[in-house]
TORKOL-4160 file (C-alpha; in steps of 0.2 Angstrom, whole numbers, padded with zeros to 4 digits, m for minus):
400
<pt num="1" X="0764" Y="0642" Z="0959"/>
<pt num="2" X="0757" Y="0656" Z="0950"/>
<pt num="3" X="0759" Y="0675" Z="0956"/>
<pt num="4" X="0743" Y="0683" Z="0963"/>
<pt num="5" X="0733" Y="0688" Z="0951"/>
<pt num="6" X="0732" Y="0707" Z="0952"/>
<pt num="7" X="0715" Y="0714" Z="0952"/>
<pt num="8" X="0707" Y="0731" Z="0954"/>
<pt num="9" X="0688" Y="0737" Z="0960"/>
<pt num="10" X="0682" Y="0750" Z="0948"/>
<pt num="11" X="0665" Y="0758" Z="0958"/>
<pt num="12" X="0667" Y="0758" Z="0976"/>
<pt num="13" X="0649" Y="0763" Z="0980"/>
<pt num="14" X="0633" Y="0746" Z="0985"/>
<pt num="15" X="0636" Y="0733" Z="0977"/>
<pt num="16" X="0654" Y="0732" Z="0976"/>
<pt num="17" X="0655" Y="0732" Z="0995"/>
<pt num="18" X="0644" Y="0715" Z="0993"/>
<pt num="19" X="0658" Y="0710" Z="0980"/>
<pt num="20" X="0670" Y="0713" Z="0993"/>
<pt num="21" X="0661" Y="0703" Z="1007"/>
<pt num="22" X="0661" Y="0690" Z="0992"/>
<pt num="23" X="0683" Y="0692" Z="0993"/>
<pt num="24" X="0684" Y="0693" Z="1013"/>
<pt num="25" X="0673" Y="0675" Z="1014"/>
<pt num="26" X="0684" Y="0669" Z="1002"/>
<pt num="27" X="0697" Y="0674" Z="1012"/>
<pt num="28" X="0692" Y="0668" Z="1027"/>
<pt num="29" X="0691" Y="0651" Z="1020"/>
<pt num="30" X="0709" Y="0651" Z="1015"/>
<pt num="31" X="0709" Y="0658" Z="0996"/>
<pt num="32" X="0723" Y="0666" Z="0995"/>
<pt num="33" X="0725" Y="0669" Z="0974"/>
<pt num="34" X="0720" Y="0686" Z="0973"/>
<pt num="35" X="0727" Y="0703" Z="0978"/>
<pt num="36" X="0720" Y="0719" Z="0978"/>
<pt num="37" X="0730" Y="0730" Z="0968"/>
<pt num="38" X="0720" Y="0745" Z="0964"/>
<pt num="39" X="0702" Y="0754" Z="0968"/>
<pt num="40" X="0694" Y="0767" Z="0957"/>
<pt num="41" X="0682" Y="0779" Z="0961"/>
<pt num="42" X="0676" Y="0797" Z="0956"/>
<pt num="43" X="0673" Y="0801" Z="0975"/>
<pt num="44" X="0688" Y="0800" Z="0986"/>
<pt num="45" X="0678" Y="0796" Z="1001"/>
<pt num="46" X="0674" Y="0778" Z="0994"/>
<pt num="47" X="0689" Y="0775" Z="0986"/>
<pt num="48" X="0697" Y="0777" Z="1003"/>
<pt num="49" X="0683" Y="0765" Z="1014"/>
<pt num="50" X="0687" Y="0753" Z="1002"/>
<pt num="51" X="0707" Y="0754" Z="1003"/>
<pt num="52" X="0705" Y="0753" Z="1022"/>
<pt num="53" X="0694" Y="0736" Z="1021"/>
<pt num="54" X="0706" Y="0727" Z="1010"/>
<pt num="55" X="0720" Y="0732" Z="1018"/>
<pt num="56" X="0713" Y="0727" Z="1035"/>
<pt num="57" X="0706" Y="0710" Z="1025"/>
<pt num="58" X="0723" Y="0707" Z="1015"/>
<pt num="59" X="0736" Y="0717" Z="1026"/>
<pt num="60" X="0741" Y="0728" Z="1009"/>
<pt num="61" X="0733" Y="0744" Z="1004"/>
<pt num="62" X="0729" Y="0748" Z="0986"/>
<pt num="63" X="0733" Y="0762" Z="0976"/>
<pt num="64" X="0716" Y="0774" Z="0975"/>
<pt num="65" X="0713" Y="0784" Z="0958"/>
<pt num="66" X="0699" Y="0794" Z="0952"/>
<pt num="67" X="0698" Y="0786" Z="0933"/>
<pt num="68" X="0701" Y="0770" Z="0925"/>
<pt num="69" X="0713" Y="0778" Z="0915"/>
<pt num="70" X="0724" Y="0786" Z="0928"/>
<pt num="71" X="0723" Y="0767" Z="0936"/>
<pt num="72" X="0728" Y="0759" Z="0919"/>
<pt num="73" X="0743" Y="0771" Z="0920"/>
<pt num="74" X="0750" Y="0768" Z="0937"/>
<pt num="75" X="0746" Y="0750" Z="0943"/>
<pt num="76" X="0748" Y="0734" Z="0936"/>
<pt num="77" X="0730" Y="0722" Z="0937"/>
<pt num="78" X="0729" Y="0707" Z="0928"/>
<pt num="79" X="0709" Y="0710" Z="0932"/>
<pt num="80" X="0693" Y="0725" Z="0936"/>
<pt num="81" X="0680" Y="0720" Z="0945"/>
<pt num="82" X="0668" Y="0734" Z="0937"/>
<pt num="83" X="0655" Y="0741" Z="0948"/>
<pt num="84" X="0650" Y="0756" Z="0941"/>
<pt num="85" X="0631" Y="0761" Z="0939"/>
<pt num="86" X="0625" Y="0754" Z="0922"/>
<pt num="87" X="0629" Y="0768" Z="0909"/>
<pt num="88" X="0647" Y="0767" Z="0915"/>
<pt num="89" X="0650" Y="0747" Z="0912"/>
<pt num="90" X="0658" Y="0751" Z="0894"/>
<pt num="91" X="0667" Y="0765" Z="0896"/>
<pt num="92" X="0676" Y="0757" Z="0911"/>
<pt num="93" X="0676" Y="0738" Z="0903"/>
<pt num="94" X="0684" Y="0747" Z="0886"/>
<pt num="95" X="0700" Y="0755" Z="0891"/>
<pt num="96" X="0702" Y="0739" Z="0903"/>
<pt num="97" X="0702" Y="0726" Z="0889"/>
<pt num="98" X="0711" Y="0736" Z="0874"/>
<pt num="99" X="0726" Y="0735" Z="0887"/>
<pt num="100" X="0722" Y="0717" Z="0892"/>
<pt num="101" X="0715" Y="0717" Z="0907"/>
<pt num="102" X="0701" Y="0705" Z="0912"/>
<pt num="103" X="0686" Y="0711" Z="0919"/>
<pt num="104" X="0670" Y="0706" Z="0928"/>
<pt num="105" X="0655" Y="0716" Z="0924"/>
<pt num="106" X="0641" Y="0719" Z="0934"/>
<pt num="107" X="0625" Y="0716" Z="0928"/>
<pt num="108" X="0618" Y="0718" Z="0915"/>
<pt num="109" X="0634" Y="0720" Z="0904"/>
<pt num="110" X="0633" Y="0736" Z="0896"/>
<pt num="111" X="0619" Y="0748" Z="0894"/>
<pt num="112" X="0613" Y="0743" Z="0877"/>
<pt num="113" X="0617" Y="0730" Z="0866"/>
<pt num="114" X="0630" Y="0738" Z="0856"/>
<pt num="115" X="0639" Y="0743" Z="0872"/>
<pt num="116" X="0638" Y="0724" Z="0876"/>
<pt num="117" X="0646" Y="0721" Z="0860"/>
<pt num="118" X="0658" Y="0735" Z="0858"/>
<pt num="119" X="0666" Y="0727" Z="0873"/>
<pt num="120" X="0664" Y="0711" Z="0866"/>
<pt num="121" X="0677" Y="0716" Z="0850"/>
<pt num="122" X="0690" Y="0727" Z="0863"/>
<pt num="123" X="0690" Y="0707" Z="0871"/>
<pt num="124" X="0691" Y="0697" Z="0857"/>
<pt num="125" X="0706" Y="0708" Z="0849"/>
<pt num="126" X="0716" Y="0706" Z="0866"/>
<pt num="127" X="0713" Y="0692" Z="0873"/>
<pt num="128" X="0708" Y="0698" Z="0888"/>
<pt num="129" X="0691" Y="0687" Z="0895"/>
<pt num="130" X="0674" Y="0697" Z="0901"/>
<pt num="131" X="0664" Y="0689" Z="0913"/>
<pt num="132" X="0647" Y="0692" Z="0919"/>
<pt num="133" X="0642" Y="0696" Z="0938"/>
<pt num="134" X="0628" Y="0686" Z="0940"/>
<pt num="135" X="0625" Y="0680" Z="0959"/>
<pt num="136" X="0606" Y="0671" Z="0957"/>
<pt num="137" X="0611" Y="0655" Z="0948"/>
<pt num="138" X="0627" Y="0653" Z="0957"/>
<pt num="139" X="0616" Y="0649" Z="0975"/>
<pt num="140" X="0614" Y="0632" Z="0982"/>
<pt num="141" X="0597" Y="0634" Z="0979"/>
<pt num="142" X="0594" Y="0640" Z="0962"/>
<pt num="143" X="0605" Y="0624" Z="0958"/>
<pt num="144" X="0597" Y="0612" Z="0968"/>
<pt num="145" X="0581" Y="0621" Z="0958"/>
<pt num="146" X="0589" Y="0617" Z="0942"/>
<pt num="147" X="0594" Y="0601" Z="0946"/>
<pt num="148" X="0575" Y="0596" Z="0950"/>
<pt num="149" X="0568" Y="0601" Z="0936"/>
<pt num="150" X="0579" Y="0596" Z="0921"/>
<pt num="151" X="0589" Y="0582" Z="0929"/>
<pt num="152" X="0577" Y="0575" Z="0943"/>
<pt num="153" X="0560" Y="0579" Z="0932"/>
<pt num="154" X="0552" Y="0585" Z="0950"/>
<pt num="155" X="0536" Y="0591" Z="0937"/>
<pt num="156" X="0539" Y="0584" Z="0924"/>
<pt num="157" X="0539" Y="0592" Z="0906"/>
<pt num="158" X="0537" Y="0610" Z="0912"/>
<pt num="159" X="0523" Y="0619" Z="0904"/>
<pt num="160" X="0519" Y="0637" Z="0910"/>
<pt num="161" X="0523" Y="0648" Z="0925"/>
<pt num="162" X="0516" Y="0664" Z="0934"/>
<pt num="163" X="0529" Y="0677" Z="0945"/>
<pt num="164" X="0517" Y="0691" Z="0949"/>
<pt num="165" X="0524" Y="0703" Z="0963"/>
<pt num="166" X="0513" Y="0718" Z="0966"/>
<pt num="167" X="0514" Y="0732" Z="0979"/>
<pt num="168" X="0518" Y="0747" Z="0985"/>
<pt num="169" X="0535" Y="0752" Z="0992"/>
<pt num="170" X="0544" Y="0768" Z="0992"/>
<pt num="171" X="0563" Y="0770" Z="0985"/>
<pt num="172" X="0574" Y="0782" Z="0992"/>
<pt num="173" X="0574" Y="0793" Z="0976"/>
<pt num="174" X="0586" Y="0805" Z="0985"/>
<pt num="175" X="0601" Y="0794" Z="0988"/>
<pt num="176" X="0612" Y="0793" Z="0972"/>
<pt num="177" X="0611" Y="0774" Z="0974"/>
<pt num="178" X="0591" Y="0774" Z="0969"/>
<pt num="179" X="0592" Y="0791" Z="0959"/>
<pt num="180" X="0603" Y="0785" Z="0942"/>
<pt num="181" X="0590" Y="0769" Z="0942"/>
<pt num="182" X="0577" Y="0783" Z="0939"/>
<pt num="183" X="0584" Y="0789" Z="0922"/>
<pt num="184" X="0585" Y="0780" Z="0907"/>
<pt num="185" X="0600" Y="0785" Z="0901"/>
<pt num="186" X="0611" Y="0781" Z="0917"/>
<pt num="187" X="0600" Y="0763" Z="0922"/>
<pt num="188" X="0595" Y="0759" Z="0903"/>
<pt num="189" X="0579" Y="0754" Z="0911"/>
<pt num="190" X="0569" Y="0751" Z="0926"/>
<pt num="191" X="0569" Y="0738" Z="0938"/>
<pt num="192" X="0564" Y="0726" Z="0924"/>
<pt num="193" X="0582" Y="0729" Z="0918"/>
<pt num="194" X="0589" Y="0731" Z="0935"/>
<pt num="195" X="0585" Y="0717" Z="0944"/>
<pt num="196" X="0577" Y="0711" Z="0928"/>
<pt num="197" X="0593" Y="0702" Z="0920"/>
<pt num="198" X="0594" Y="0690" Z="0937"/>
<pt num="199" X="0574" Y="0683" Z="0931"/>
<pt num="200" X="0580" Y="0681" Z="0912"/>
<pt num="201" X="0595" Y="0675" Z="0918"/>
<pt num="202" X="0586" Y="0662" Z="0929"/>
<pt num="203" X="0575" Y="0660" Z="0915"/>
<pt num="204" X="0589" Y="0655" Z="0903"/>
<pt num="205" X="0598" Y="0645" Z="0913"/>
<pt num="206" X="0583" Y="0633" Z="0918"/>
<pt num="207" X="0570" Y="0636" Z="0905"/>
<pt num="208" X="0581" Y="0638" Z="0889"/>
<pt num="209" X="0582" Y="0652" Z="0877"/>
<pt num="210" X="0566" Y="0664" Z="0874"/>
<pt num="211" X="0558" Y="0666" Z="0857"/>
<pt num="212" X="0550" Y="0682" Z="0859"/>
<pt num="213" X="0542" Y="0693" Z="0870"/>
<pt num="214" X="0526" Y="0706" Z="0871"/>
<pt num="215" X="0525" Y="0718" Z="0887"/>
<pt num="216" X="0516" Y="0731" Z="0894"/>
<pt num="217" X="0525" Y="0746" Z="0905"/>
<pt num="218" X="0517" Y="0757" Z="0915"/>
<pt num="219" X="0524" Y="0773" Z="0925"/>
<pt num="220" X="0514" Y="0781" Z="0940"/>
<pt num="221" X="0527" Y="0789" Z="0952"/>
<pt num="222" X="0536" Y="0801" Z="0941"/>
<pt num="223" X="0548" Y="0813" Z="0954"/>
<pt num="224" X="0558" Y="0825" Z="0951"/>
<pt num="225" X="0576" Y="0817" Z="0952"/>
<pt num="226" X="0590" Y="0830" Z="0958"/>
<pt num="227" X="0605" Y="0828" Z="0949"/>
<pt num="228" X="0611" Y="0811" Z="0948"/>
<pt num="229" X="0629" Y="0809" Z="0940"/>
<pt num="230" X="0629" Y="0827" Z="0938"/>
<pt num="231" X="0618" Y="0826" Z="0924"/>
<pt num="232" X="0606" Y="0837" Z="0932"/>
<pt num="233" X="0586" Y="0838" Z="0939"/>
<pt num="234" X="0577" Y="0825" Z="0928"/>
<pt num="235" X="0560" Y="0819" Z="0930"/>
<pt num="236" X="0560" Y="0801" Z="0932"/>
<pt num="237" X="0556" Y="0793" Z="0917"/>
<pt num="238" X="0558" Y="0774" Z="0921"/>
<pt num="239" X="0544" Y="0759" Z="0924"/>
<pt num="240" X="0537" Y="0756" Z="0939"/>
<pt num="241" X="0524" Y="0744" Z="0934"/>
<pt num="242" X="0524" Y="0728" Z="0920"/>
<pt num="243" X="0514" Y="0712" Z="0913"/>
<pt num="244" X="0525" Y="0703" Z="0901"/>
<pt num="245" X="0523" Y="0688" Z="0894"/>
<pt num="246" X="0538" Y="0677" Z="0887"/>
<pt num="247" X="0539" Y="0663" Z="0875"/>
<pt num="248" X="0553" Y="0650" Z="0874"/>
<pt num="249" X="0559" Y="0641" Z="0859"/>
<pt num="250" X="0554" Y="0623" Z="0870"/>
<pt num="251" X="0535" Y="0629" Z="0869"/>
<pt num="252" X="0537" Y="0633" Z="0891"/>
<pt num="253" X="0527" Y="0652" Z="0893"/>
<pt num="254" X="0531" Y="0664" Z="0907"/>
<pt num="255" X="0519" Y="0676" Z="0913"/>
<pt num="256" X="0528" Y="0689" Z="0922"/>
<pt num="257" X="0521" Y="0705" Z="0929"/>
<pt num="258" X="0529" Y="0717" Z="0944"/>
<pt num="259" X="0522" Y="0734" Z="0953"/>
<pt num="260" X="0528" Y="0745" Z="0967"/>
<pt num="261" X="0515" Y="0755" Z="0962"/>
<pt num="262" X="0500" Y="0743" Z="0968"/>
<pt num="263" X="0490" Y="0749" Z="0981"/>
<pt num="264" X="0480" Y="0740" Z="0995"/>
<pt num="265" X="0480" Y="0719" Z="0993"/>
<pt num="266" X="0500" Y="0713" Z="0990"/>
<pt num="267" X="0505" Y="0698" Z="0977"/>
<pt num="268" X="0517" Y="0689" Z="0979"/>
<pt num="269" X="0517" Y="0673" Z="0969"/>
<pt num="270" X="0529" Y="0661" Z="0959"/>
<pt num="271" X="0525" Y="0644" Z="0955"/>
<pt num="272" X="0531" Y="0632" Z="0939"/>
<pt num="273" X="0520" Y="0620" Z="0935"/>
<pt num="274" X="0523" Y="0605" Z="0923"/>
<pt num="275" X="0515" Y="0587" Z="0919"/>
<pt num="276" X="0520" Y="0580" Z="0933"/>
<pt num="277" X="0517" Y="0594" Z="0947"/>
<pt num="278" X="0522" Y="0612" Z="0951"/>
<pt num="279" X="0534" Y="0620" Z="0962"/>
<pt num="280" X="0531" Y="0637" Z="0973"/>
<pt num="281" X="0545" Y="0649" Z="0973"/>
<pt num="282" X="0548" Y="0654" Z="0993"/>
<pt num="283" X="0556" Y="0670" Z="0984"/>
<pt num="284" X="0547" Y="0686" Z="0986"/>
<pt num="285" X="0557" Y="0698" Z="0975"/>
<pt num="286" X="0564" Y="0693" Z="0956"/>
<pt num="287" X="0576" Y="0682" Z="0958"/>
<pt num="288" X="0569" Y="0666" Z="0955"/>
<pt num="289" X="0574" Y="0652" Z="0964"/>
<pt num="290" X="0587" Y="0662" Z="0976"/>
<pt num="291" X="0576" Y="0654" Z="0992"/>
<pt num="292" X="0571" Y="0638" Z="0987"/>
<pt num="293" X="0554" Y="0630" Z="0980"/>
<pt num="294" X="0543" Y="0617" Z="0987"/>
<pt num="295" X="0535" Y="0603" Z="0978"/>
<pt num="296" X="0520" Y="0600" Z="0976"/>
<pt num="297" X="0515" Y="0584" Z="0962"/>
<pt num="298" X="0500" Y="0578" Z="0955"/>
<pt num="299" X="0495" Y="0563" Z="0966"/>
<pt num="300" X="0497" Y="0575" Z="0980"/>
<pt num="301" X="0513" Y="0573" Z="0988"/>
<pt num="302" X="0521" Y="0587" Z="0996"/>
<pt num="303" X="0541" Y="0589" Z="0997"/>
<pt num="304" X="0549" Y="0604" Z="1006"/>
<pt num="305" X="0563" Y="0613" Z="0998"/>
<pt num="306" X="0577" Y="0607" Z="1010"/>
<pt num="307" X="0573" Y="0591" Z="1005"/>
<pt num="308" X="0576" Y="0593" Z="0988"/>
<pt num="309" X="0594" Y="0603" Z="0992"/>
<pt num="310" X="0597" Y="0587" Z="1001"/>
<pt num="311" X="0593" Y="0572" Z="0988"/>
<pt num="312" X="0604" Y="0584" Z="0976"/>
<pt num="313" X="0618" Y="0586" Z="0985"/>
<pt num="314" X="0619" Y="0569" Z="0988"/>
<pt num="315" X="0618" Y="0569" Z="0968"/>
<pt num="316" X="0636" Y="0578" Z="0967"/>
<pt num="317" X="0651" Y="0570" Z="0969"/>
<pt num="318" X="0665" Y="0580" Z="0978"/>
<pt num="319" X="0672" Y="0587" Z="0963"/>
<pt num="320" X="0658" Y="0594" Z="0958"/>
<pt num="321" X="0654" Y="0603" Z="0975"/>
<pt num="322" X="0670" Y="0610" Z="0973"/>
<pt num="323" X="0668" Y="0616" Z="0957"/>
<pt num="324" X="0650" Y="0623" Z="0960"/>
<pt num="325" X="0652" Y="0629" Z="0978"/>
<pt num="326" X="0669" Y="0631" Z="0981"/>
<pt num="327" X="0678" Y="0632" Z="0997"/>
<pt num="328" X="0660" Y="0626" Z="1004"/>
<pt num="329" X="0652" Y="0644" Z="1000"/>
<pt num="330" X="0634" Y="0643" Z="0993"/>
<pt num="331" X="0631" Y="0663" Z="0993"/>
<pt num="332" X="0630" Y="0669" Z="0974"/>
<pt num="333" X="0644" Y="0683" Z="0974"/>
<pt num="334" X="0655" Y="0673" Z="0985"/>
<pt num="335" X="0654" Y="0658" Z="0968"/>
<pt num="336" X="0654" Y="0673" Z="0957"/>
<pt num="337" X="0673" Y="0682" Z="0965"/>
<pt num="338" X="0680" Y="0665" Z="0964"/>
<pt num="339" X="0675" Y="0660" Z="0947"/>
<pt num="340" X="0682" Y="0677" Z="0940"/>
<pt num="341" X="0698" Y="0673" Z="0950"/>
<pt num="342" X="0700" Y="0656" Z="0945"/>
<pt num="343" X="0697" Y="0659" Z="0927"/>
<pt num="344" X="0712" Y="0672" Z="0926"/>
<pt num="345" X="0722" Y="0660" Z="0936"/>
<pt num="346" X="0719" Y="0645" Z="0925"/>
<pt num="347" X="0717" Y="0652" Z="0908"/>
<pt num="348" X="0700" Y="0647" Z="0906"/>
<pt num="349" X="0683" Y="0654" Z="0902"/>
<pt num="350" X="0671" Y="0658" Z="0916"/>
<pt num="351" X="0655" Y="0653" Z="0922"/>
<pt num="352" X="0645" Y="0665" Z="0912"/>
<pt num="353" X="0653" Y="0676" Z="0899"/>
<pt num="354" X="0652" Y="0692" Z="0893"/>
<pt num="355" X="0640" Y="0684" Z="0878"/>
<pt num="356" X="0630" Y="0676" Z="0892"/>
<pt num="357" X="0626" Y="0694" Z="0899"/>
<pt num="358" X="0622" Y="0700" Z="0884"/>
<pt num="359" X="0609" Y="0686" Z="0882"/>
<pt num="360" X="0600" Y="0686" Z="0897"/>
<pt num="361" X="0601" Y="0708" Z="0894"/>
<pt num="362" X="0592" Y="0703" Z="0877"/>
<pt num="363" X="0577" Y="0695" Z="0884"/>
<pt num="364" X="0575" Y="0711" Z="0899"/>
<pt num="365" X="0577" Y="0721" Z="0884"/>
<pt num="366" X="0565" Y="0715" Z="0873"/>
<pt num="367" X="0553" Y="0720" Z="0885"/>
<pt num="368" X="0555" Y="0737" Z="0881"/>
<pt num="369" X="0555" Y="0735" Z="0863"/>
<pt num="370" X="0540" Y="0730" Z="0862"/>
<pt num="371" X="0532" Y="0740" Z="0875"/>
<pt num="372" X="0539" Y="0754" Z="0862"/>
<pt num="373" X="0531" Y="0744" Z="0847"/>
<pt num="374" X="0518" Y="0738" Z="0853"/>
<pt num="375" X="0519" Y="0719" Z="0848"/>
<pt num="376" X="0528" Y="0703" Z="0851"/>
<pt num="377" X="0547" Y="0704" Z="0847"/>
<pt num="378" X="0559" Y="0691" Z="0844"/>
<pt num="379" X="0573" Y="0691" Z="0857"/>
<pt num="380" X="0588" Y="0687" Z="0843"/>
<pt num="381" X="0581" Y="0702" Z="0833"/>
<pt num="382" X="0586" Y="0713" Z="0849"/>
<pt num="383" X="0603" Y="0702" Z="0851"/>
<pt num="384" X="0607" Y="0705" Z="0833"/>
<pt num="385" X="0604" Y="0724" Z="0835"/>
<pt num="386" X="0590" Y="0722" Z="0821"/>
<pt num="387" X="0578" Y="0728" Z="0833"/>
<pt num="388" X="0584" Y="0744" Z="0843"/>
<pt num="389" X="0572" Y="0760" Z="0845"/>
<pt num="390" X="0571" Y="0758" Z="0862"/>
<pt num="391" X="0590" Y="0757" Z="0864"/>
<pt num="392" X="0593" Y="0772" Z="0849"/>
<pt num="393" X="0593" Y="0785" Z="0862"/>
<pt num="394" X="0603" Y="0779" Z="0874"/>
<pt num="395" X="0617" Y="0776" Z="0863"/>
<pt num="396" X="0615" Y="0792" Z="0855"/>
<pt num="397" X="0616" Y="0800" Z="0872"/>
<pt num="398" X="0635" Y="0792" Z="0876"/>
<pt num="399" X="0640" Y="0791" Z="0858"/>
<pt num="400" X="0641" Y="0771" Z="0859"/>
């Protein structure tokens, strides 16, 4: 048997605490392949919560440092789990794989797209393997989802669909988790980035690639934000409002539009309709298919979502559950730990790569190009870096 594989947790602020609830259920179920060697984190406070829920989880402390480069210097990792905020994926991902070690990024995978590819090059030189963090296809349902409408053809041959999710709600612009989202140059976008690359991702992965893409931002809330990563009071210069529409290279369209900034009646509405019927998304965020959809076809017949979880589990042999859900977890970042792990373990790709990030990143930031150009733009003129004004900026601004 194989040694541990050694990993570190670079960013110990919200979302890597989910990753580590991902570890301690895979834990808890008897999956033992991992060890903590290392947390990184600018603020000691963090760094030091996180040592005292591994070591309570796992029964060993990690080392704490302030830098990736001062844990690269006195620890040994096989692989980072990078959970920085968006602007930082590079600059942590970088140093990691010109020395070899793996690493899972969070979404989206780099800021731009030639952060996506600078790490891309520092991988392919080592070795070393970059996977993305991405939770939303990974759940039971959003499977069970895919399964029905590409290998059961629940609707038939799909044609269109509409996610519309309008409304008003009030971030926290004061806490430092909401604040670097506000800026451009620390989020690289909005929340159609953000939470953005789970929809293209989810779009990708059931709908095929996009062709191209024509969108519409809007911004309407624009506080003053105080100091996020030290860069000082900003206003913020993010969206808060979009209709986009996106066409794939299959002929399917995608009409997709988002608002906090709606006031009075709400939206929320996600249905996929094809030749044969449609499906409702019981989502009410961006994350398609994360709850389930419920069928509706053309002569009239109704089928709830848990039935359709049921006819395809009974689709999969045990194998295949063990491969998709392993250790019997269905939660997305639970799947998403264990593929990372796995894949160092075994020498093998994982799930979704650092290429796969980038494309689902493409799509989200073809959005903004063409917000900025006011046309439709190709999604590989964006991948390809032939199409970038929107990007320029941000990788002037941290020399990318």
């Amino acid at each position: 048997m194989k040694d541990q594989i050694r990993l570190a947790m670079i960013g110990c602020g919200g979302i890597a605490a989910a990753h580590l609830n991902g570890y301690e259920n895979l834990v808890k179920a008897g999956y033992d392949r991992f060890r903590f060697e290392a947390v990184v984190d600018p603020r000691q406070a963090n760094a030091q919560q996180f040592q005292d829920r591994i070591e309570a989880m796992t029964g060993h402390r990690p080392a704490a440092f302030a830098t990736v480069e001062e844990m690269l210097k006195g620890a040994k990792v096989d692989g980072a789990d990078i959970c920085t905020p968006h602007a930082m994926h590079h600059s942590a991902a970088i140093p990691c794989l010109k020395k070899g070690v793996s690493v899972m990024v969070e979404k989206p995978c780099g800021i731009t797209i030639k952060a996506s590819k600078k790490m891309l090059a520092a991988a392919e030189k080592t070795g070393a393997i970059i996977a993305t963090a991405e939770q939303i296809r990974r759940t039971r349902p959003a499977r069970a989802m895919e399964w029905a409408i590409n290998k059961k053809k629940m609707i038939g041959e799909p044609r269109f669909m509409t996610m519309q999710v309008f409304g008003h709600a009030d971030f926290d612009w004061k806490s430092y988790a909401f604040a670097w989202r506000g800026l451009q140059i620390l989020g690289g976008g909005g929340m159609a980035f953000d939470a953005g690359v789970h929809f293209t991702d989810m779009m990708l992965y059931v709908f095929g690639p996009v062709k191209d893409v024509t969108c519409e931002f809007r911004t309407y809330f624009t506080p003053v934000l105080n100091g996020p990563a030290g860069i000082g009071k900003k206003k913020l210069d993010v969206e808060d409002t979009w209709l986009a529409t996106l066409r794939f290279e299959s002929g399917f369209v995608c009409h997709w539009g988002y608002s906090r900034e709606a006031r009075g009646h709400k939206t929320r509405t996600g249905i996929y309709y094809g030749s044969k019927g449609s499906l409702r998304d019981r989502q009410e965020w961006m994350h398609p298919f994360q709850n389930g959809a419920d069928l509706i076809t053309a002569d009239g017949e109704e089928v709830p979502y848990e039935r359709i979880e049921e006819m395809y589990l009974a689709s999969l042999s045990q194998k295949q559950k063990d491969k998709l859900f392993p250790y019997g977890l269905g939660d997305g970042i639970s799947n998403e730990c264990w593929d990372f792990v796995d894949a160092l373990d075994k020498g093998r790709q994982p799930e979704l790569t650092g290429v796969d990030g980038m494309k689902s990143k493409a799509v989200a930031m073809a959005m903004y190009e063409s917000n900025l150009s006011g046309d439709w733009v190709k999604v590989a003129d964006v991948e390809s870096g032939k199409v970038n004004a929107y990007q320029k900026p941000i990788d002037e601004y941290w020399k990318i």
